[in-house]
DSSP file (Angstrom, degrees, kcal/mol; ACC not computed):
  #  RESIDUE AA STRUCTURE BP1 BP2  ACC     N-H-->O    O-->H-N    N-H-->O    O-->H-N    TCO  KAPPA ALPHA  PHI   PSI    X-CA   Y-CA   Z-CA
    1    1 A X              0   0    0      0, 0.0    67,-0.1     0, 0.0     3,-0.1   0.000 360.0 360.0 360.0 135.5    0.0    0.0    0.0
    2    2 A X        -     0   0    0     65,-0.8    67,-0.1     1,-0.2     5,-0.1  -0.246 360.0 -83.0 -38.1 134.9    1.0    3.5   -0.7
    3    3 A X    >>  -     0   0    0      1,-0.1     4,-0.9    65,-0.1     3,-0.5  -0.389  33.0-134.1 -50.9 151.2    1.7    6.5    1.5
    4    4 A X  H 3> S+     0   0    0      1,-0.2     4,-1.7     2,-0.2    -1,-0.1   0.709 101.5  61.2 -67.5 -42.9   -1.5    8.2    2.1
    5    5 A X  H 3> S+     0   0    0      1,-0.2     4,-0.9     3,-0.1    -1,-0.2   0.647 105.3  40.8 -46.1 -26.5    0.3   11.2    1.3
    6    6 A X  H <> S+     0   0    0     -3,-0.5     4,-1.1     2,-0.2    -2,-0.2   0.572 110.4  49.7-119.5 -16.5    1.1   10.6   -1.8
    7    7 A X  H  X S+     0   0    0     -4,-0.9     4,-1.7     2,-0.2    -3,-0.1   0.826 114.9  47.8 -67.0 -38.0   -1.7    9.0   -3.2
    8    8 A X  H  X S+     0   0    0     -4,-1.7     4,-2.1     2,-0.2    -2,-0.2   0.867 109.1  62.2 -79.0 -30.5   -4.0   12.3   -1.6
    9    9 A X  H  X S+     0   0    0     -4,-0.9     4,-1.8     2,-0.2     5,-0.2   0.978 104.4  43.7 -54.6 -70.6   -0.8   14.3   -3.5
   10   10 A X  H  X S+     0   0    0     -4,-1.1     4,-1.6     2,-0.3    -2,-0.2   0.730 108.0  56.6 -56.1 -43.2   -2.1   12.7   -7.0
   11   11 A X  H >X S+     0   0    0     -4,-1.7     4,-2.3     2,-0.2     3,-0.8   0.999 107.6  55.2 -46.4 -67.5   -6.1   13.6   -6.1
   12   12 A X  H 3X S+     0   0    0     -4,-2.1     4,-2.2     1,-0.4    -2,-0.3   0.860 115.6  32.9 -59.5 -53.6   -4.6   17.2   -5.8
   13   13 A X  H 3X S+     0   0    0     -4,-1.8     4,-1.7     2,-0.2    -1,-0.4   0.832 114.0  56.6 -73.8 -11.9   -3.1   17.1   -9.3
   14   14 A X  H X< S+     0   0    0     -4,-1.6     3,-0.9    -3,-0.8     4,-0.3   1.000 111.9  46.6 -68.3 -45.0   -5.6   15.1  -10.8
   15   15 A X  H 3X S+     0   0    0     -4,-2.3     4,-3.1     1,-0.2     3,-0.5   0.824 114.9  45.4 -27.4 -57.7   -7.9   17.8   -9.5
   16   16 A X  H 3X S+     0   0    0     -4,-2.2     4,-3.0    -5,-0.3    -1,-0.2   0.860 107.7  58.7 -56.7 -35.2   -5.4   20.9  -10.9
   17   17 A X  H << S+     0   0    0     -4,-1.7    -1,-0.2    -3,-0.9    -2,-0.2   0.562 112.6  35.5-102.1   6.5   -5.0   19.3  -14.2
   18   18 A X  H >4 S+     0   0    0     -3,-0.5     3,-0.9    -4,-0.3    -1,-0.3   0.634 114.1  63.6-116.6 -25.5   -8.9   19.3  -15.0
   19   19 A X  H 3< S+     0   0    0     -4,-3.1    -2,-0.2    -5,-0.2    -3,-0.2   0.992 123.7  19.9 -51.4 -54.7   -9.2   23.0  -13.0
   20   20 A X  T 3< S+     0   0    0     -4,-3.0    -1,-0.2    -5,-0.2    -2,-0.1   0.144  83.6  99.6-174.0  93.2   -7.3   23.9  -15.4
   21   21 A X  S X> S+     0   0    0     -3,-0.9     4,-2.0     1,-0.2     3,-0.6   0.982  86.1  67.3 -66.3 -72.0   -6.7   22.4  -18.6
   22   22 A X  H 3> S+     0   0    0     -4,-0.3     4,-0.5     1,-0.3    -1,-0.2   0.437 106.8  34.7 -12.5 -39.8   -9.1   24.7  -20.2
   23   23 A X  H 34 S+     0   0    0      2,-0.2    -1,-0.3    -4,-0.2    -2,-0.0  -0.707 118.5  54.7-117.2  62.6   -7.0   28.2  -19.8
   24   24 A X  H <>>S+     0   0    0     -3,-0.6     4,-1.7    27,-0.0     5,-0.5  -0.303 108.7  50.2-116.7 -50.3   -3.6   26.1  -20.3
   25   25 A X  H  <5S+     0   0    0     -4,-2.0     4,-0.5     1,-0.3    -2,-0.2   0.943 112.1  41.4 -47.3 -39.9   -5.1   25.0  -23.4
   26   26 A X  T  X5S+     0   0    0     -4,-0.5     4,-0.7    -5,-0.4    -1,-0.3   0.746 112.2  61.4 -79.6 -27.8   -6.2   28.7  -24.7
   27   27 A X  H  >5S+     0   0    0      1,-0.2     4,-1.6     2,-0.2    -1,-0.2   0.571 111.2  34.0 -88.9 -12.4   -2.6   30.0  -23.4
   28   28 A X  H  X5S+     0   0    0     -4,-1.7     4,-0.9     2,-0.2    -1,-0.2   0.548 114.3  56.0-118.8  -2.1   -0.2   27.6  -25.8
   29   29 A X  H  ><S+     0   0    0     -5,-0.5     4,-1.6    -4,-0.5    -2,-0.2   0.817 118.8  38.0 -78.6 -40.2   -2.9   27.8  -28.8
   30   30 A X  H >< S+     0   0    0     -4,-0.7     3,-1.2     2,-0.2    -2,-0.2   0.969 115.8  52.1 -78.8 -38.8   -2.1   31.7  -28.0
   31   31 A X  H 3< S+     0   0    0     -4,-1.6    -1,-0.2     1,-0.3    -2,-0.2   0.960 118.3  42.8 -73.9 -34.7    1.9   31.1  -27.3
   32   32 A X  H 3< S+     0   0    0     -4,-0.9     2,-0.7    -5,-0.1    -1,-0.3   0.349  78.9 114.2 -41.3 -31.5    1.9   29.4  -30.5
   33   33 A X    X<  -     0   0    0     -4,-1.6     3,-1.8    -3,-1.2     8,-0.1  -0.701  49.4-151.2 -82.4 109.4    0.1   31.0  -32.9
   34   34 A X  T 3  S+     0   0    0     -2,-0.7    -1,-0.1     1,-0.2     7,-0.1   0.554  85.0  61.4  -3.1 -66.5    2.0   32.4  -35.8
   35   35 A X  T 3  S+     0   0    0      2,-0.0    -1,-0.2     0, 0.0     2,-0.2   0.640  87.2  83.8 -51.1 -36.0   -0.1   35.1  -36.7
   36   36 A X  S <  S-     0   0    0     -3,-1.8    -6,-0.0    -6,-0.1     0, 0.0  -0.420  82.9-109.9 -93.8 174.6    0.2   36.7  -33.8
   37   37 A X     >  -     0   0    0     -2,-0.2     4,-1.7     1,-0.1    -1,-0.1  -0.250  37.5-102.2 -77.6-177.2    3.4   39.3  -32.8
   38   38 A X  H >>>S+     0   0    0      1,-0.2     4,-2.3     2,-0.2     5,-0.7   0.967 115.8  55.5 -53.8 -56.1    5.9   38.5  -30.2
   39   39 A X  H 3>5S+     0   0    0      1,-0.2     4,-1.1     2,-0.2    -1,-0.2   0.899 105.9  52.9 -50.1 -43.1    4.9   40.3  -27.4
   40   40 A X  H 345S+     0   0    0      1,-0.2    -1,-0.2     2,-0.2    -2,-0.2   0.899 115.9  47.1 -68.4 -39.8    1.3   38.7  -27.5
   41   41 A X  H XX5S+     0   0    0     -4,-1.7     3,-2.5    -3,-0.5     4,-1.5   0.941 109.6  51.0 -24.3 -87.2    3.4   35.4  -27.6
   42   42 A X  H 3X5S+     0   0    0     -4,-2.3     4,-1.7     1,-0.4     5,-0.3   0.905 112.2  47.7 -32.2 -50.1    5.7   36.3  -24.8
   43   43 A X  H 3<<S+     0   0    0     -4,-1.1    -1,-0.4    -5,-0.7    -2,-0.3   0.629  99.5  60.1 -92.3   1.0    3.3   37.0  -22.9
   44   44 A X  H X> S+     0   0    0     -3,-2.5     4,-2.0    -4,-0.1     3,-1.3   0.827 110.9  49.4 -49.3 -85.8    1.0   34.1  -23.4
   45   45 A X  H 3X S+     0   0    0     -4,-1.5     4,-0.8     1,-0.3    -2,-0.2   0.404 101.2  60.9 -26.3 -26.4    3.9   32.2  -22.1
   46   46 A X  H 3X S+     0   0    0     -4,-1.7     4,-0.9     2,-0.1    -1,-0.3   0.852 109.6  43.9 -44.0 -67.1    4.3   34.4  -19.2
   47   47 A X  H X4 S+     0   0    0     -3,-1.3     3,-2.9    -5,-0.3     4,-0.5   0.994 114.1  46.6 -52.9 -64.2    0.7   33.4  -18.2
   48   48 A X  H >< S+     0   0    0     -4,-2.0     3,-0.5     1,-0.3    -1,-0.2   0.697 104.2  62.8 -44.6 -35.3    1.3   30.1  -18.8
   49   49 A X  H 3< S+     0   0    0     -4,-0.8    -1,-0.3    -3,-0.2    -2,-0.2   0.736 110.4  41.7 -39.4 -54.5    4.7   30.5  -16.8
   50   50 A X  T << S+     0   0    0     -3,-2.9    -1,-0.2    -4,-0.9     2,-0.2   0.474  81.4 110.0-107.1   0.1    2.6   31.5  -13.4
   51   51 A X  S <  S-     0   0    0     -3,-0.5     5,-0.0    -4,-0.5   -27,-0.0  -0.611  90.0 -90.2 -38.0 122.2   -0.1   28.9  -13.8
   52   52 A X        -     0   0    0     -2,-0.2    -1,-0.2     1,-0.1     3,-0.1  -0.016  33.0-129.1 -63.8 159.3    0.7   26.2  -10.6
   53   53 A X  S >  S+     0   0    0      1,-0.2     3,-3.4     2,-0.2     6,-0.2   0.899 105.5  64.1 -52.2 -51.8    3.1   23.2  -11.6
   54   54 A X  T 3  S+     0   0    0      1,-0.3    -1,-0.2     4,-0.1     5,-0.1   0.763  90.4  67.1 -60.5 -13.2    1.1   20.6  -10.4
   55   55 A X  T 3  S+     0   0    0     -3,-0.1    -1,-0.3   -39,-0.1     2,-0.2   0.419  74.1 105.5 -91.8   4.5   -1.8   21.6  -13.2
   56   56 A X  S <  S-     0   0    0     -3,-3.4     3,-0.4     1,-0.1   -39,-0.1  -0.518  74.3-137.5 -82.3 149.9    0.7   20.4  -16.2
   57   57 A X  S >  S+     0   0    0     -2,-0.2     3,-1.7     1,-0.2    -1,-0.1   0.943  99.5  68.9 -64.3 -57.0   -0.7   17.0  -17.4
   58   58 A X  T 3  S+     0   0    0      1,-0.3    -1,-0.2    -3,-0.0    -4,-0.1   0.435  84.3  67.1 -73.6  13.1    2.7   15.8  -17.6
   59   59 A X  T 3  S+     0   0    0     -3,-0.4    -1,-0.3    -6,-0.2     2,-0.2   0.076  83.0  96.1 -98.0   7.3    3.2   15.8  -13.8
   60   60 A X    <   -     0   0    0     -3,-1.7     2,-0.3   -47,-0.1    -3,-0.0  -0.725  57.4-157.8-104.7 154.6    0.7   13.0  -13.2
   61   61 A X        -     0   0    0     -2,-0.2     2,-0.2   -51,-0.1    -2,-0.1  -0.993  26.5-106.5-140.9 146.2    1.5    9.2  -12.8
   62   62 A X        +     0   0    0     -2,-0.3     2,-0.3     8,-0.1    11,-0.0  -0.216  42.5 177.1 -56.9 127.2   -0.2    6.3  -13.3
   63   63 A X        -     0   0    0     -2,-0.2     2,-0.2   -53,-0.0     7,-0.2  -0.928  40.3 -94.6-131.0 165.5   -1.1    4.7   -9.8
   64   64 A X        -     0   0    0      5,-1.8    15,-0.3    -2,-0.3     4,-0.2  -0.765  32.9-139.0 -77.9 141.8   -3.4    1.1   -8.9
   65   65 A X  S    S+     0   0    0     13,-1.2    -1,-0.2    -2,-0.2    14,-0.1   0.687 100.9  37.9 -49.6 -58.5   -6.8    2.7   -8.3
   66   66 A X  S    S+     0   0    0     12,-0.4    -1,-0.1    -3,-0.1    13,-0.1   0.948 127.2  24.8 -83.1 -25.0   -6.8    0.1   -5.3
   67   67 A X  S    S-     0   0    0      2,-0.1   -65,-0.8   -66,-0.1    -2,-0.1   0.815  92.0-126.7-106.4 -54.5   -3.1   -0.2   -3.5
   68   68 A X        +     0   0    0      1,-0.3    -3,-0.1    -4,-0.2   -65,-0.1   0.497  56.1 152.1 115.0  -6.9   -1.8    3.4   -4.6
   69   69 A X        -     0   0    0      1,-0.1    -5,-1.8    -6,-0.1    -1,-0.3  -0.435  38.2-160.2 -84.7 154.2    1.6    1.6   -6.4
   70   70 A X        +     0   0    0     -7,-0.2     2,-0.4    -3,-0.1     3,-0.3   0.335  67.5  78.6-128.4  -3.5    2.6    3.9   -9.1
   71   71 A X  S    S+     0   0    0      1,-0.2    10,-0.3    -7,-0.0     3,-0.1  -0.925  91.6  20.5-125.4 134.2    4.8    0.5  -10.7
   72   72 A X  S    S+     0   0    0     -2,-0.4     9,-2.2     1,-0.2     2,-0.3   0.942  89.0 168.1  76.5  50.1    4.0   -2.5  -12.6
   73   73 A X  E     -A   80   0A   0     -3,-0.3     2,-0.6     7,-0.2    -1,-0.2  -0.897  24.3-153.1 -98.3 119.6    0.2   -0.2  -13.7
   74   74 A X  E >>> -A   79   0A   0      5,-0.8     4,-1.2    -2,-0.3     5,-0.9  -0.905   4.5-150.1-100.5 126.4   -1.5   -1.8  -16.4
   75   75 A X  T 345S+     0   0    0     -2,-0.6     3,-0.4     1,-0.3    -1,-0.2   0.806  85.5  49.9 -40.3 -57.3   -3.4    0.8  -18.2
   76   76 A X  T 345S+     0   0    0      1,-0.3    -1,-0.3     2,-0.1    -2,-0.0   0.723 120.6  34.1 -85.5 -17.4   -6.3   -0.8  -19.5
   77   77 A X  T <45S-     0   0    0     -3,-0.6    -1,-0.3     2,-0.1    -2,-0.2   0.521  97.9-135.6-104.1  -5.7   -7.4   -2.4  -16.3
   78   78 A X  T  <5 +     0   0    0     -4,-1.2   -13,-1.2    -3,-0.4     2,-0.4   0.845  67.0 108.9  63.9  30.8   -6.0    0.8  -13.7
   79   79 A X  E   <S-A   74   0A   0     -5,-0.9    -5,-0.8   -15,-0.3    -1,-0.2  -0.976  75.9-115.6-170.2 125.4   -4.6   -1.5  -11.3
   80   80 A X  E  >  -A   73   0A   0     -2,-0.4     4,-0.8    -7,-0.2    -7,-0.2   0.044  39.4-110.0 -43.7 166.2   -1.1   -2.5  -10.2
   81   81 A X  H >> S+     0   0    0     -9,-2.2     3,-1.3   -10,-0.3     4,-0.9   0.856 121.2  57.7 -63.8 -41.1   -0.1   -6.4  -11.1
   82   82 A X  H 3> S+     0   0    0      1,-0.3     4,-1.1   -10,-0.3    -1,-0.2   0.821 107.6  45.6 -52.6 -48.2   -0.2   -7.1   -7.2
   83   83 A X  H 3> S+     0   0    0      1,-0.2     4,-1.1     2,-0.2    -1,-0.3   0.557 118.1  42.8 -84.6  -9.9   -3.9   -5.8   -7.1
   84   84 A X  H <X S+     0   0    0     -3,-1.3     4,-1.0    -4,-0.8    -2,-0.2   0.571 107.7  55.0-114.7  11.5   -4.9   -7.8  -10.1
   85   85 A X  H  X S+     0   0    0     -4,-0.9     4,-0.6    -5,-0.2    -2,-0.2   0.909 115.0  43.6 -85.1 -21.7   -3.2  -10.9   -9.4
   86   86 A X  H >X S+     0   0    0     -4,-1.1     3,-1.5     2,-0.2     4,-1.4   0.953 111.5  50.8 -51.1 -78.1   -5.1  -10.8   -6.1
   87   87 A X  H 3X>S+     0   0    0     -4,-1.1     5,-2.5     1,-0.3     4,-1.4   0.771 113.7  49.9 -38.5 -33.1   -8.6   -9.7   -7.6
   88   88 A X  H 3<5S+     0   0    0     -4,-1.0    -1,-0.3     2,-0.2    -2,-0.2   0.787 103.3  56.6-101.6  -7.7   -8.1  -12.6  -10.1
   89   89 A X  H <<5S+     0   0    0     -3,-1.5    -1,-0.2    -4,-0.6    -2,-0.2   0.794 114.8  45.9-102.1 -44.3   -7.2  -15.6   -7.1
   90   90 A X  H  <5S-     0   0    0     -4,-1.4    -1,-0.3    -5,-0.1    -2,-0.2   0.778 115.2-123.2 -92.5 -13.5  -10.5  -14.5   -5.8
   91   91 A X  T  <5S+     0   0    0     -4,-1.4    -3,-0.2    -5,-0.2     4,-0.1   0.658  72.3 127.3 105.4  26.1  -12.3  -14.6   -9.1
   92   92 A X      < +     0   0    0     -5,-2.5     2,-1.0     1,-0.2    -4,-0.1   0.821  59.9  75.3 -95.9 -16.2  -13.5  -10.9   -8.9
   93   93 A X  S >  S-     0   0    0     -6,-0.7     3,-1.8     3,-0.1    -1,-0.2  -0.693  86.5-122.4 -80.7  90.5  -12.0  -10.3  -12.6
   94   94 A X  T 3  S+     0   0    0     -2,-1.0    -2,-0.1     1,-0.2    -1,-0.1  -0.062  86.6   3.6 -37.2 140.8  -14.1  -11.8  -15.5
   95   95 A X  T 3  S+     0   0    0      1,-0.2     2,-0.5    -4,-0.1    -1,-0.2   0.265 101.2 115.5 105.8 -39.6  -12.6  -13.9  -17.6
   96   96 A X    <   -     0   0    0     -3,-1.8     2,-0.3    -5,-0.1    -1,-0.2  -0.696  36.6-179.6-103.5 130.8   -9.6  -14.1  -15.9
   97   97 A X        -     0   0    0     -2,-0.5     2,-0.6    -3,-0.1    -8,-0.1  -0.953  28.5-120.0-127.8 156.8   -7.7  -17.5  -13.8
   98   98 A X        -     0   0    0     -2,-0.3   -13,-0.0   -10,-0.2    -2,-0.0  -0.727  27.0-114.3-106.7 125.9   -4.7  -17.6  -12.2
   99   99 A X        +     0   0    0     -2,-0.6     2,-0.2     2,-0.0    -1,-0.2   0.038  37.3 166.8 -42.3 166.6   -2.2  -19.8  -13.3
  100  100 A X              0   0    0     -3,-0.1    -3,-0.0     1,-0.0     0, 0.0  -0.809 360.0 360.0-163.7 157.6   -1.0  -22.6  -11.2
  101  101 A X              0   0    0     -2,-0.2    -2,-0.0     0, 0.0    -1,-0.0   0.095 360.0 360.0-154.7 360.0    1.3  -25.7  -11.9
């Protein structure tokens, strides 16, 4: 199981990074756009600049939904190998048996 900290640390950016995708988005369409001059540029980037860290997308990590373990996360199911080899021993996972020999 995971620190408690650090799991409630990951809520807080998943939280930031949907508060606010919306104006991050509109600020790099603006730092970006050609058309406009530098300063409007600059200064799109500025903004973007003073917008909190934790609200970038790429600052988020995959973690198991149930344990918190941020390694050996299978995407399509959300859940470390630990948690699903566990889930599958008990049968809670269609589909799915756990080896034995």
């Amino acid at each position: 199981m995971a620190k408690k900290s650090m799991i409630e640390r990951q809520k807080k950016r998943e939280r930031l990074v949907a508060k606010y995708a919306d104006k991050r988005a509109e600020l790099k369409a603006r730092a970006n756009d050609e058309s406009l001059d530098r300063s409007e540029r600059f200064k799109a980037r500025m903004e973007l600049a003073k917008l909190p860290r934790n609200s970038s997308p790429t600052r988020l990590n995959n973690r198991c939904e149930i344990t918190g373990r941020p390694r050996a996360y299978y995407r399509k199911l959300r859940m470390s190998r630990i948690a699903l080899r566990d889930y599958a021993s008990i049968g809670q996972i269609p589909g799915m048996v756990k080896s034995s020999w």
